[in-house]
VEXMARTI-466463 format. One record per residue (C-alpha): residue in three letters; x, y, z. Coordinates in Angstrom, 3 decimals. Layout:
# VEXMARTI-466463
<r residu="Ala" xx="X" yy="Y" zz="Z"/>
...
//
This chain:
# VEXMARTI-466463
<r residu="Unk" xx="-18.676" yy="10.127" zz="7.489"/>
<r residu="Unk" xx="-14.829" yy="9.559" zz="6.976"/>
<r residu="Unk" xx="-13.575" yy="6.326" zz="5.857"/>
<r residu="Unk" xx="-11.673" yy="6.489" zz="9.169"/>
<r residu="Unk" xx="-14.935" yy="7.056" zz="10.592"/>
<r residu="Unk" xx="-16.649" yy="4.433" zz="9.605"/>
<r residu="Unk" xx="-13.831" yy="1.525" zz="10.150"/>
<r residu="Unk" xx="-14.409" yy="2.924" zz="14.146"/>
<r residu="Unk" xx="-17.843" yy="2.323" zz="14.265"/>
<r residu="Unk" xx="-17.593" yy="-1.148" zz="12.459"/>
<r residu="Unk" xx="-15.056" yy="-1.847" zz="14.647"/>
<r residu="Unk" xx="-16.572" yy="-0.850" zz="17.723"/>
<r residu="Unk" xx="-20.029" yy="-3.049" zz="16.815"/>
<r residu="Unk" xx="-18.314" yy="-5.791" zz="16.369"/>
<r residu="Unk" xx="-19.150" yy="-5.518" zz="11.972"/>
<r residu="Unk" xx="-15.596" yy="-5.323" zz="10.705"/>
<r residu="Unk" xx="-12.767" yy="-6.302" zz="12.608"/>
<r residu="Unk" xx="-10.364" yy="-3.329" zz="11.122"/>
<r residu="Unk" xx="-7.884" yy="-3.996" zz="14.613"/>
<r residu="Unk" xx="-7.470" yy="-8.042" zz="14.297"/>
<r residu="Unk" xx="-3.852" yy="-6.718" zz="12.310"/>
<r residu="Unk" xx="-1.666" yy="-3.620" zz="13.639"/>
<r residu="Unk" xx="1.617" yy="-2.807" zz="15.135"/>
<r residu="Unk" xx="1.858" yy="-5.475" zz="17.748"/>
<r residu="Unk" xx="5.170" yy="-6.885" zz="17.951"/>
<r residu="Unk" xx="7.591" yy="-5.571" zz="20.274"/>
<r residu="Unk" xx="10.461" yy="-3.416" zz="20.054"/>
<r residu="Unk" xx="12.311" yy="-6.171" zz="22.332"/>
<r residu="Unk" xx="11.234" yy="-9.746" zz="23.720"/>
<r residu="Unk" xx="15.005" yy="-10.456" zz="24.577"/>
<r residu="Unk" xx="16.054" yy="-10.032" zz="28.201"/>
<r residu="Unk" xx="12.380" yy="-9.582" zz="29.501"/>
<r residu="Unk" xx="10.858" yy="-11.207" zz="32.316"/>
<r residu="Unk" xx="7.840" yy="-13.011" zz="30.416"/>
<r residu="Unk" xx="10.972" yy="-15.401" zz="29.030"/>
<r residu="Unk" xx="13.360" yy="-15.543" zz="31.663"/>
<r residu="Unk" xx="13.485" yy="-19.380" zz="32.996"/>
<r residu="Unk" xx="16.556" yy="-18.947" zz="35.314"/>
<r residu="Unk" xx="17.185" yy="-20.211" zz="38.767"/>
<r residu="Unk" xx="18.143" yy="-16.646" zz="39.936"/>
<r residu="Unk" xx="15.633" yy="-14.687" zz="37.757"/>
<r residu="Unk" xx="18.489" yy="-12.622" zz="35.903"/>
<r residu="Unk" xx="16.319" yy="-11.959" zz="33.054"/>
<r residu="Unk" xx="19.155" yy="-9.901" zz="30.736"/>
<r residu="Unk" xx="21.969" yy="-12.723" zz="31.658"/>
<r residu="Unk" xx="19.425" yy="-15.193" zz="30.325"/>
<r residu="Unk" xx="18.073" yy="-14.056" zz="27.547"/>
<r residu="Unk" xx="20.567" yy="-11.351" zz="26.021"/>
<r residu="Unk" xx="20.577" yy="-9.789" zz="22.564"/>
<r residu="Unk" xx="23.488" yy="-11.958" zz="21.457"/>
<r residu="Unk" xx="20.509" yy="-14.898" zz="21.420"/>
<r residu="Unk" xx="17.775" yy="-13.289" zz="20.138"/>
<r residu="Unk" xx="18.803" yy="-13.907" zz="16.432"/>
<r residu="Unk" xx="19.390" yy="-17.857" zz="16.623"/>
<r residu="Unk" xx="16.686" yy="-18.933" zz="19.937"/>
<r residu="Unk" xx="12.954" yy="-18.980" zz="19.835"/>
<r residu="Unk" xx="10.701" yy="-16.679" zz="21.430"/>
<r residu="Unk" xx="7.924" yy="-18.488" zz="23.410"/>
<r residu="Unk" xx="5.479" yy="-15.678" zz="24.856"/>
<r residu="Unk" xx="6.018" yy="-13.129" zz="22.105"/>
<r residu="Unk" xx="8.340" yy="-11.740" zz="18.845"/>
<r residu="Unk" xx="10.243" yy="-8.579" zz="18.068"/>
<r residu="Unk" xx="11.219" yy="-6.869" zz="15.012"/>
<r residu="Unk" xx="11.632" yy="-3.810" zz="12.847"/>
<r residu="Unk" xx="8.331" yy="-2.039" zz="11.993"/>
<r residu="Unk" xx="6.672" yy="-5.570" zz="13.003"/>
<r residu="Unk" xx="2.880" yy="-5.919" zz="12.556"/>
<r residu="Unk" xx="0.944" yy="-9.263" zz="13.576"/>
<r residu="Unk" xx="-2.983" yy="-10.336" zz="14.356"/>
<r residu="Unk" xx="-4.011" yy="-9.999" zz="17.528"/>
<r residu="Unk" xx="-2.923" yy="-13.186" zz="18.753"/>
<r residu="Unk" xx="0.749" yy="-13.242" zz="17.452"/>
<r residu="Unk" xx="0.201" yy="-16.066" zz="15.546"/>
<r residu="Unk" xx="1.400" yy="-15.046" zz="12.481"/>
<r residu="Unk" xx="4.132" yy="-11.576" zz="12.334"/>
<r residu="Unk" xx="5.851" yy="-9.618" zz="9.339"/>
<r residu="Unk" xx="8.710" yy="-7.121" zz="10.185"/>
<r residu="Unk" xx="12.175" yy="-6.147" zz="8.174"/>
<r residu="Unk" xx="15.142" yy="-6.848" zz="8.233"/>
<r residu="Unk" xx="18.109" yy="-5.447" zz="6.562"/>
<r residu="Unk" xx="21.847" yy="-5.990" zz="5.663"/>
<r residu="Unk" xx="24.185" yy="-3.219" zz="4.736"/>
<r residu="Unk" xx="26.976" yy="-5.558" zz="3.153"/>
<r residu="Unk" xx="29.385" yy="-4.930" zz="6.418"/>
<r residu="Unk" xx="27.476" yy="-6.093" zz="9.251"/>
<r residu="Unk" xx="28.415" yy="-9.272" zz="11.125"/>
<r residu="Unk" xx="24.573" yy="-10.042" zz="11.397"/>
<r residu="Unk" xx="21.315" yy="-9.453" zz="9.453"/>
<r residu="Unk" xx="19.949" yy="-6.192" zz="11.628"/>
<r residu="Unk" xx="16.150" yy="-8.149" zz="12.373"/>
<r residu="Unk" xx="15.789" yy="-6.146" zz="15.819"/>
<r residu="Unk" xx="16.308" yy="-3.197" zz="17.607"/>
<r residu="Unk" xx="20.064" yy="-3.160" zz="18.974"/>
<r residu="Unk" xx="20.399" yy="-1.522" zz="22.781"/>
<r residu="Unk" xx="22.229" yy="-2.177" zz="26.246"/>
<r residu="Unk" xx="20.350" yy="-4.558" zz="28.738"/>
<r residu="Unk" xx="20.102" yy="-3.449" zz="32.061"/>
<r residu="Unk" xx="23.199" yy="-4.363" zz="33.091"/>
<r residu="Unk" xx="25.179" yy="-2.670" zz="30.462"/>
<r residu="Unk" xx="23.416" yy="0.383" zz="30.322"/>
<r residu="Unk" xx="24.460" yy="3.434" zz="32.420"/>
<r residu="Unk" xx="20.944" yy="4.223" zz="33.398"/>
<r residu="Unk" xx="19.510" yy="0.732" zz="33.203"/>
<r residu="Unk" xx="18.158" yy="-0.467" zz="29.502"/>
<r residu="Unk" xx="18.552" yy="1.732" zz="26.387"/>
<r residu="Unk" xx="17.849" yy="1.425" zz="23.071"/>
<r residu="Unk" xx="21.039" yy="2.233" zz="20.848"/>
<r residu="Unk" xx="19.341" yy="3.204" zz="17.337"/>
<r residu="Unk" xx="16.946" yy="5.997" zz="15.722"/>
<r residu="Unk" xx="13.885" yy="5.019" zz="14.614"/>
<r residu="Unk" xx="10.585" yy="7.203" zz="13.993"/>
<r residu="Unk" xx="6.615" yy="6.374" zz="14.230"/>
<r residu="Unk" xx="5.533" yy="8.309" zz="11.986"/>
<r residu="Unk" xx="1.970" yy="8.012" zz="11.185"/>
<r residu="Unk" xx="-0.732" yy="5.493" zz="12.809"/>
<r residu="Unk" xx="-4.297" yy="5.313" zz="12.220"/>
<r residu="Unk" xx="-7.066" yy="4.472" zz="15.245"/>
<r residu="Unk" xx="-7.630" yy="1.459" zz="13.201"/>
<r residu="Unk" xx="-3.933" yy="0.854" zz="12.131"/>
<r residu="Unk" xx="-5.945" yy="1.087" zz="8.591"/>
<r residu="Unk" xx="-2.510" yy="3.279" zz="7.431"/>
<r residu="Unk" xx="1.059" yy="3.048" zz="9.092"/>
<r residu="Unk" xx="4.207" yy="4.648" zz="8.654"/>
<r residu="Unk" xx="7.975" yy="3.872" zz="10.244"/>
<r residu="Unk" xx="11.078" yy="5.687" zz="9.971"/>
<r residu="Unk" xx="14.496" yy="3.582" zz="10.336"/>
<r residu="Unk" xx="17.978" yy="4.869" zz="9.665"/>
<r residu="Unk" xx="20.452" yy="2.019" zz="8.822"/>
<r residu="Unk" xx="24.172" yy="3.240" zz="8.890"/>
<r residu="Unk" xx="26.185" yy="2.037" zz="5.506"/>
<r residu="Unk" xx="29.244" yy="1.608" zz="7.933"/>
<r residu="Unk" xx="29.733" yy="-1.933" zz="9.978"/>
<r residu="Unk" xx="27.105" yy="-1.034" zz="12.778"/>
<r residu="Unk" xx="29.477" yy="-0.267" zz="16.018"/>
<r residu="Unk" xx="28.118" yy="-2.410" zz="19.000"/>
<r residu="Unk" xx="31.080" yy="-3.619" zz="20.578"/>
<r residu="Unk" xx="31.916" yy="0.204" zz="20.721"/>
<r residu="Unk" xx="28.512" yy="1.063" zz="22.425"/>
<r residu="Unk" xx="28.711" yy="-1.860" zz="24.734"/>
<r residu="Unk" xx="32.317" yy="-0.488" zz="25.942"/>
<r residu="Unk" xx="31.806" yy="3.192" zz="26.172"/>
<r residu="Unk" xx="28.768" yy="2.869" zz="27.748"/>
<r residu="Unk" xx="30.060" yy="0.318" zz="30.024"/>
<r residu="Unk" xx="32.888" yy="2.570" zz="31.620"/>
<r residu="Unk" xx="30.882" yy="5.189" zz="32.330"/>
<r residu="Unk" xx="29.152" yy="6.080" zz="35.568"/>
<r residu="Unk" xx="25.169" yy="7.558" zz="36.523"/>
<r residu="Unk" xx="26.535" yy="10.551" zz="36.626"/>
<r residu="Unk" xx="27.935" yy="10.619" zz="33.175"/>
<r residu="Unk" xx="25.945" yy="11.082" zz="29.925"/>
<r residu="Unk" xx="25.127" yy="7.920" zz="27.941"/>
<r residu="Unk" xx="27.237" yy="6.850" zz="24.797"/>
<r residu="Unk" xx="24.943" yy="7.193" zz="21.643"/>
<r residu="Unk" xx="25.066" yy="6.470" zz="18.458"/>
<r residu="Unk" xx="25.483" yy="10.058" zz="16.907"/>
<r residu="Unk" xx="28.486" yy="9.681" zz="19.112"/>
<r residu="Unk" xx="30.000" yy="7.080" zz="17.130"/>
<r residu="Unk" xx="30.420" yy="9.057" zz="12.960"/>
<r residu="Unk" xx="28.061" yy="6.411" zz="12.084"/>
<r residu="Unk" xx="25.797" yy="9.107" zz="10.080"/>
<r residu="Unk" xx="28.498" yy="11.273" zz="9.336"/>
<r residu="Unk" xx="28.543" yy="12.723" zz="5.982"/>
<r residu="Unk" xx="25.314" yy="11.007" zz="5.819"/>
<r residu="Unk" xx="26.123" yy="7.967" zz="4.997"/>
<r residu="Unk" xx="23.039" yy="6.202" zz="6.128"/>
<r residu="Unk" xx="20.088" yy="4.901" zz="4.616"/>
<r residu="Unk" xx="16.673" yy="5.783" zz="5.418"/>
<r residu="Unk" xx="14.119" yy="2.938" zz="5.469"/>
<r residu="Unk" xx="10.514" yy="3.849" zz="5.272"/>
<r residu="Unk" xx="7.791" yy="0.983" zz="5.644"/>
<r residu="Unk" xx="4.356" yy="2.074" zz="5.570"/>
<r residu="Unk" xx="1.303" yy="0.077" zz="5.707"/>
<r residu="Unk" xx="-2.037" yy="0.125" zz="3.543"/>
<r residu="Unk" xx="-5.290" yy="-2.299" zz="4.851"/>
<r residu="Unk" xx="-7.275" yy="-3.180" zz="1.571"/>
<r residu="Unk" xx="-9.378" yy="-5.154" zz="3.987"/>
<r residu="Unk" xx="-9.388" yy="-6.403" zz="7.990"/>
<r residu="Unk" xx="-6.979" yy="-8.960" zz="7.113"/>
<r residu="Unk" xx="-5.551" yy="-7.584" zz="3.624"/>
<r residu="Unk" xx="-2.741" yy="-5.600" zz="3.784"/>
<r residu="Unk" xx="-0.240" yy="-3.790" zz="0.813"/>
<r residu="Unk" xx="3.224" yy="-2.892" zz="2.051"/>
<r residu="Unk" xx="5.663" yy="-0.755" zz="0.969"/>
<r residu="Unk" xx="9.608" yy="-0.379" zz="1.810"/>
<r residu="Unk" xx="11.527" yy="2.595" zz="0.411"/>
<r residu="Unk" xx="14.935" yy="2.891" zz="1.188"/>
<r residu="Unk" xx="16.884" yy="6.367" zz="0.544"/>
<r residu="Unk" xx="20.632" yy="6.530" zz="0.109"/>
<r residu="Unk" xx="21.221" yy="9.932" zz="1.916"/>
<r residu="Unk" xx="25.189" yy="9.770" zz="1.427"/>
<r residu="Unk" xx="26.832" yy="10.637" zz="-1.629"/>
<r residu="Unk" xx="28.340" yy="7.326" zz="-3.155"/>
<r residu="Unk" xx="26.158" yy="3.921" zz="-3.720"/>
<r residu="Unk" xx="26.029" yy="1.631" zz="-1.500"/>
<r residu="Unk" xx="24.671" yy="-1.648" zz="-1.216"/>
<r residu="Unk" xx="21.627" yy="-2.864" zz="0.765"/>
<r residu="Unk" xx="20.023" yy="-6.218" zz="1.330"/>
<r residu="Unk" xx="16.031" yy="-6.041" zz="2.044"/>
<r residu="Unk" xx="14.351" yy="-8.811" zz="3.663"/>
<r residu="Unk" xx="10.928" yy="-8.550" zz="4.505"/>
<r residu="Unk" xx="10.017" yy="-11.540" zz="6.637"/>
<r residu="Unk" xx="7.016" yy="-13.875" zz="7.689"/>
<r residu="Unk" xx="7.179" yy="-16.255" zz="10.563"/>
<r residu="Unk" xx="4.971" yy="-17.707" zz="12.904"/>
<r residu="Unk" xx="5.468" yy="-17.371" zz="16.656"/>
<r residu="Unk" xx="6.467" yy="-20.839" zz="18.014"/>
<r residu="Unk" xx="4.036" yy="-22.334" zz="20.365"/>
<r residu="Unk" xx="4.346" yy="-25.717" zz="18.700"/>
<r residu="Unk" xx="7.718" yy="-26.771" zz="20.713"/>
<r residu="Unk" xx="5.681" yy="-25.549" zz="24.211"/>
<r residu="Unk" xx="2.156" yy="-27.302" zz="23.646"/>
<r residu="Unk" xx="1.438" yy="-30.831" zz="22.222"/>
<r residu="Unk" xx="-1.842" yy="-29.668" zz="21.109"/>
<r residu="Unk" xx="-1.142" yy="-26.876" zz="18.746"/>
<r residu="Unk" xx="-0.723" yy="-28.494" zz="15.187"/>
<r residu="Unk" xx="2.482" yy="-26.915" zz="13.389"/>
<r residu="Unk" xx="2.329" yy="-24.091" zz="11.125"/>
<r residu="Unk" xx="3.360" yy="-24.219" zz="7.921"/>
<r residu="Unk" xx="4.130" yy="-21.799" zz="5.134"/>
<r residu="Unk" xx="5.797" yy="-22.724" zz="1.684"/>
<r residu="Unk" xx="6.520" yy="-21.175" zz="-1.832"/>
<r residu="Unk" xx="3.711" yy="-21.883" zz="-4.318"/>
<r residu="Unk" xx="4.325" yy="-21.391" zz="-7.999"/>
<r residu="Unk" xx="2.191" yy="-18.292" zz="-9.846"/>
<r residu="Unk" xx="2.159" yy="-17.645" zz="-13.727"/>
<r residu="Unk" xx="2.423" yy="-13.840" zz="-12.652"/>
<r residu="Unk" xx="5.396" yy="-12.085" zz="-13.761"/>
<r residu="Unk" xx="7.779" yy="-10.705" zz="-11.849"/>
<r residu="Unk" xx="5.463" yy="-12.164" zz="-8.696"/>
<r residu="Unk" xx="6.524" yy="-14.730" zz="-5.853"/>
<r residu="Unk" xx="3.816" yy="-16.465" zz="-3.773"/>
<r residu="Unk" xx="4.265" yy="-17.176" zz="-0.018"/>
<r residu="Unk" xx="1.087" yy="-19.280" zz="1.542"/>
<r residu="Unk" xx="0.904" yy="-19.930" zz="4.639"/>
<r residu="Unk" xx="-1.341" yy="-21.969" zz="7.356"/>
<r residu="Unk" xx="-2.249" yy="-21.389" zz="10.848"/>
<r residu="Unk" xx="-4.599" yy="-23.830" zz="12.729"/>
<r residu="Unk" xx="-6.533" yy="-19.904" zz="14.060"/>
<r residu="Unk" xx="-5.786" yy="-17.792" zz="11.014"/>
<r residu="Unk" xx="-6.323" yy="-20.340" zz="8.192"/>
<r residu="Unk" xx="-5.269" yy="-19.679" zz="4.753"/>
<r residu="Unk" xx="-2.547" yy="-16.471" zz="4.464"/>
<r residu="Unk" xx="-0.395" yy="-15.144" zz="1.325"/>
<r residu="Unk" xx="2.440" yy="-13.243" zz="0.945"/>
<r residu="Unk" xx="2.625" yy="-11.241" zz="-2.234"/>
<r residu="Unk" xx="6.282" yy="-10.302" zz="-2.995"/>
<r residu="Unk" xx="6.997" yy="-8.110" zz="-6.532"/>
<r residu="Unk" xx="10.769" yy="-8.820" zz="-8.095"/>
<r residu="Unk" xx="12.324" yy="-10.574" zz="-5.096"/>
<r residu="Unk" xx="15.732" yy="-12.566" zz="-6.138"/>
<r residu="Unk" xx="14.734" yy="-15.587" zz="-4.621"/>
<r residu="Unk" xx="12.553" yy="-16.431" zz="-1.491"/>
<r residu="Unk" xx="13.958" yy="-18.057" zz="1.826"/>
<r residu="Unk" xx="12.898" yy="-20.206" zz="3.501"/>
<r residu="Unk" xx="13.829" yy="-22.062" zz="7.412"/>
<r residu="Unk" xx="12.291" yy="-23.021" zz="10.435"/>
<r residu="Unk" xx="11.455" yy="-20.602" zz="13.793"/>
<r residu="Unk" xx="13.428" yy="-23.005" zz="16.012"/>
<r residu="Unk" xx="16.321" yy="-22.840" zz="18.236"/>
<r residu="Unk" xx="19.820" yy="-23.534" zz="17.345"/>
<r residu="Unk" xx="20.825" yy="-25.696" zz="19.531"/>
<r residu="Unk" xx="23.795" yy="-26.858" zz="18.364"/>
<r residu="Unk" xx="25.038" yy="-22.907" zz="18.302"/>
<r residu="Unk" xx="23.987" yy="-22.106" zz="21.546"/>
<r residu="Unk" xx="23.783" yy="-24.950" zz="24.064"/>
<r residu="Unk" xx="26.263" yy="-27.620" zz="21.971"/>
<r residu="Unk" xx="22.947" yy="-29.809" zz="21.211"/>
<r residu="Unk" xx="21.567" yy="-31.304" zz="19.285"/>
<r residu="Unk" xx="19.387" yy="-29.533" zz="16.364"/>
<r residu="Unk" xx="15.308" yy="-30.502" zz="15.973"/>
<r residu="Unk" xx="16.025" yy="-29.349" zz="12.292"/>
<r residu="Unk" xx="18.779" yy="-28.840" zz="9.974"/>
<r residu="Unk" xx="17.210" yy="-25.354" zz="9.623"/>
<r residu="Unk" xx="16.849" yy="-22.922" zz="12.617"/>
<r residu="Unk" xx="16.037" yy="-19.290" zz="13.042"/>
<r residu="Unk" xx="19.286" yy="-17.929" zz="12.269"/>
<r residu="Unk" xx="19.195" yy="-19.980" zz="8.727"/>
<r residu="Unk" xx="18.059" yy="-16.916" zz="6.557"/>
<r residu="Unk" xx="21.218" yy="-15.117" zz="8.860"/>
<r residu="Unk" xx="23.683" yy="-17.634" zz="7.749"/>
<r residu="Unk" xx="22.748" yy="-18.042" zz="4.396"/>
<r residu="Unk" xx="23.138" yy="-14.092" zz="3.448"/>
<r residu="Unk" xx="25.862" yy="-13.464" zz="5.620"/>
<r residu="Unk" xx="27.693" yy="-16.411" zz="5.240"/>
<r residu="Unk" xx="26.688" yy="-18.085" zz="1.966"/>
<r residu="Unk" xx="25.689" yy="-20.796" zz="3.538"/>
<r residu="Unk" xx="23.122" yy="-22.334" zz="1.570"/>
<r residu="Unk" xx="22.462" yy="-25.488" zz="3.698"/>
<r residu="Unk" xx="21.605" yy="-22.862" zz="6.277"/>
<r residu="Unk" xx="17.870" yy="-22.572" zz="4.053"/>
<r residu="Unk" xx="15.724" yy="-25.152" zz="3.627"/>
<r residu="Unk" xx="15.752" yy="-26.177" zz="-0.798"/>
<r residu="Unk" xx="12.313" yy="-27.504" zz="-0.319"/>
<r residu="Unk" xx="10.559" yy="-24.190" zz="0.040"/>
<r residu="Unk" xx="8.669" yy="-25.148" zz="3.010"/>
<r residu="Unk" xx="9.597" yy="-23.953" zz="6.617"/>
<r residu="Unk" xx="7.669" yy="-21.422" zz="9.607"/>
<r residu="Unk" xx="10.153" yy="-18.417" zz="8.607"/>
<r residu="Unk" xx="10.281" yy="-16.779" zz="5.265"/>
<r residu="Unk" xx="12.167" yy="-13.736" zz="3.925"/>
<r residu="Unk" xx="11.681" yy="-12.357" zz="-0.187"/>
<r residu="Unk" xx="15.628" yy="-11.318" zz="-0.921"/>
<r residu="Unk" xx="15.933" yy="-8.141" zz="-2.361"/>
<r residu="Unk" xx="19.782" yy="-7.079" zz="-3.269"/>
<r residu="Unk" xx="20.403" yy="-3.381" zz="-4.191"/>
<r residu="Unk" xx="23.179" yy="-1.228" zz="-5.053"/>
<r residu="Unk" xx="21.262" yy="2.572" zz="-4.346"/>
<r residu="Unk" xx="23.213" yy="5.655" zz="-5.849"/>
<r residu="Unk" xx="23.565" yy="8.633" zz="-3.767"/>
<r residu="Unk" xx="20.294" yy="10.404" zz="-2.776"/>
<r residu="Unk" xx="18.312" yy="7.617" zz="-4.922"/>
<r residu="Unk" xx="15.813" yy="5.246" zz="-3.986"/>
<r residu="Unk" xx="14.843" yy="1.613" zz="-4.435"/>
<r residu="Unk" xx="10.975" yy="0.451" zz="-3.786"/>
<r residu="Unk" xx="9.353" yy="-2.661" zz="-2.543"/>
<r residu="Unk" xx="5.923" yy="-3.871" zz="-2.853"/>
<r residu="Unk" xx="4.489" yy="-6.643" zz="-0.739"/>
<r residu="Unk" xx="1.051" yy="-7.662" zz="0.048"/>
<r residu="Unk" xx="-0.074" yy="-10.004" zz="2.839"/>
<r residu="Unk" xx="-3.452" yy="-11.107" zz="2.646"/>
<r residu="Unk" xx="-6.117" yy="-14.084" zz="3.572"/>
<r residu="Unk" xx="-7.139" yy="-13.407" zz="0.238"/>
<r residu="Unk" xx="-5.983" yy="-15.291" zz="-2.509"/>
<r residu="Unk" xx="-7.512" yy="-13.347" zz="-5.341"/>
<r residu="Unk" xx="-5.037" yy="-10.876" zz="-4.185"/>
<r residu="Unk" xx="-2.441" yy="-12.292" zz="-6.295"/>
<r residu="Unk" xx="-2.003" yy="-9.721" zz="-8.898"/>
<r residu="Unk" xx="-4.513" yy="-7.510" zz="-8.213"/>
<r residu="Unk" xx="-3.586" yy="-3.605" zz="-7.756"/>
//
């Protein structure tokens, strides 16, 4: 019997459960019905992408190669700055349905590449332009143009001409049900270095503003004699104990899954650290924006690169209910 083989059958009696962890978080929770709370149910006015960066999901999380449990208590995905963006690229960029020419479309190119049954091994493809990415461009093009016209894309734009894009590959490895190594490889295809910020990032999906009952989450930076290791543990009243592995980050990040009020609405803050802190504090050096303690329900290991042409730079992360697998292979 394969080793594929047998995670099926321990999943399927209930032995092992190899499917608790896999490729559950969406592509998009902005501008979807499940967290539209309108008068006049316009779901994309609501909720648009403009918010998704700085407001908290209630019913469920999106991001970049995103895995969680089963539950979506606690979820990993990238994120990535190239340097000339006005944001950290966490999601998926594309038009709602009001701004596409054929309803909702997704403006990037991104690749599943491999997936087991179990989710025991996973692969994803993205390709991050080094140039500023161009969305007020795709939101105007595609905006003037009728049905009967084809769509504005982002080929269309010279984003990846004379390849000057990265590729991002982030593959997952279960050691265990709820034990998994990571790896992110990004590829300079274009042929002068460029800089790239990788942030792999933990955070817990916020039920605790919704329901009195749910204790808080926590997560927070714990101290390891292993070199060249940082330690990310984290609580969850369902999942328990978790840790985040991270090899040769510059420094991890830390803030709280929360709405920012004061950005948004004019209000008042819960915290002085919301979701868009780890946004603000790489993009606009604002270190306030991240909370000094080390403690928070959103975390990101900082990795800063400058990749030469048709190079590579490698990241190892493991996340894992198992502390013994600090510094372990």
């Amino acid at each position: 019997m394969k080793a594929e083989e047998k995670r099926l059958e321990e999943a399927q009696t209930r032995q092992k459960d190899w499917k608790l962890w896999g490729p559950y978080v969406s592509e998009r929770a902005w501008g979807t019905v499940r967290e539209d709370y309108s008068s006049d149910g316009a779901a994309w006015n609501y909720f648009p992408f403009e918010h998704a960066s700085s407001k908290a999901f209630r019913w469920n999380e999106d991001g970049i190669a995103g895995i969680c449990d089963r539950k979506q208590r606690i979820c990993f995905a990238l994120s990535l700055w190239n340097g000339k963006d006005a944001f950290l690229k966490e999601r998926l960029f594309g038009l709602g349905g009001n701004d596409g020419g054929h309803g909702e479309d997704v403006k990037e190119y991104y690749f599943y590449a491999d997936n087991t049954p179990t989710h025991s091994y996973m692969k994803f493809l993205y390709k991050y332009p080094q140039s500023e990415f161009p969305y007020e461009k795709l939101y105007k093009e595609n905006g003037e143009r009728n049905k009967t016209q084809s769509e504005y894309e982002l080929m269309d734009t010279g984003m990846f001409d004379e390849d000057k894009y990265f590729d991002v590959f982030v593959e997952y490895a279960k050691a265990d049900t709820e034990d998994v190594c990571i790896k992110i490889m990004a590829t300079n295809r274009g042929s002068e270095t460029a800089p790239l910020h990788i942030l792999p990032t933990v955070w817990f999906r916020n039920r605790w503003s919704w329901y009195e009952k749910s204790e808080k989450p926590q997560m927070e930076e714990v101290k390891i004699t292993a070199e060249n290791l940082s330690l990310i543990h984290l609580w969850e009243e369902k999942r328990g104990d978790f840790y985040l592995i991270s090899g040769g980050a510059s420094r991890l990040l830390f803030t709280e899954n929360a709405t920012n009020f004061e950005k948004l609405y004019g209000g008042k803050n819960e915290s002085p650290f919301a979701k868009d802190g780890i946004n603000d504090f790489v993009i606009n050096k604002k270190e306030t924006a991240v909370n000094p303690q080390k403690t928070g329900t959103k975390a990101a290991a900082h990795y800063v690169f400058d990749i030469a042409p048709q190079a590579s730079e490698t990241v190892y992360l493991r996340l894992s209910s198992k502390q013994s697998a600090v510094g372990s292979d």
